[in-house]
N, C-alpha and C positions, 0 to 999 in steps of 0.2 A: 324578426331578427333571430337570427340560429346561434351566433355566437356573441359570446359578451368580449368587447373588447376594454384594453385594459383604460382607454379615453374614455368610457363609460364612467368607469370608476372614480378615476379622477378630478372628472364634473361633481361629483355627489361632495355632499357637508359631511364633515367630520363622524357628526352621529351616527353617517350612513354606511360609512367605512367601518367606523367601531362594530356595527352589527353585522353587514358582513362576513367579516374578521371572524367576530365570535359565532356564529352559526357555519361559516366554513371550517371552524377547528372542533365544534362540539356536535354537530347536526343539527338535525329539527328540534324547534325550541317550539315555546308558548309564548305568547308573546309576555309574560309574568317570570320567564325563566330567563328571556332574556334582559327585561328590569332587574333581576338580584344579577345577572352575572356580570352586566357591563355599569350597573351602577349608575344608570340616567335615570331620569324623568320617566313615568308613563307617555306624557303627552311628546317628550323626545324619541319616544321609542318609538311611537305611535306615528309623525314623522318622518323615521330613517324610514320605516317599513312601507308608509307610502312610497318615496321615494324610490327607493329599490325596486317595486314593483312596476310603477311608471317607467322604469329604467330596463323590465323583465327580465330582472336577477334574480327575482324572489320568485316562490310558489307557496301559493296560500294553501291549506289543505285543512279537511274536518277536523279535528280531535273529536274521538270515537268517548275516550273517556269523559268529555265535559263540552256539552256542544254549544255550550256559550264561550268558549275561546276555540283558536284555531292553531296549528301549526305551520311553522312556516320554517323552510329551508332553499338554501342556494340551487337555483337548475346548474342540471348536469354540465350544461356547458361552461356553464361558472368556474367549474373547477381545472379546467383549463388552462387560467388563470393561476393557479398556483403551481401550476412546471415551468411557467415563461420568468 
C-alpha cells in the first residue's frame, strides 16, 4: 500500500492513534521516549507500535546509539494525512 488512508487510522485503538499523534508531532522516537511522552504502559506501547506497523504507518529503524532499542517514525506518506 503506497498511501495511508485516513480509514486506516480510524480502525486502530486509541493507544494507536495516541502514538501516531505523538511521533507525527515530535518525529522518531524510541520506543522509551515514547512511554515518558504519551504516558502508557510499555506493554501498551508495545501494542500501538505492533499495530501501526501491521497497518504500514510505521518504520522501524536501527538506533545507532543503543542497538538494543529501535526508532521508529511515521512513513512519508503518513503525513499526508495531516493536510486532509
Amino acid at each position: 500500500m503506497n498511501d495511508i488512508s485516513y480509514e486506516k487510522l480510524e480502525r486502530l485503538p486509541p493507544s494507536a492513534k495516541l502514538v501516531f499523534k505523538t511521533l507525527e508531532a515530535k518525529g522518531q522516537m524510541t520506543q522509551k521516549e515514547i512511554i515518558h511522552e504519551t504516558i502508557l504502559l510499555s506493554r501498551t506501547v508495545r501494542y500501538a507500535l505492533n499495530k501501526l506497523k501491521e497497518e504500514e504507518i510505521l518504520i522501524e529503524l536501527f538506533y545507532f546509539l543503543d542497538s538494543r532499542q529501535r526508532l521508529y517514525e511515521i512513513k512519508r506518506s503518513a503525513n499526508k494525512l495531516i493536510a486532509a
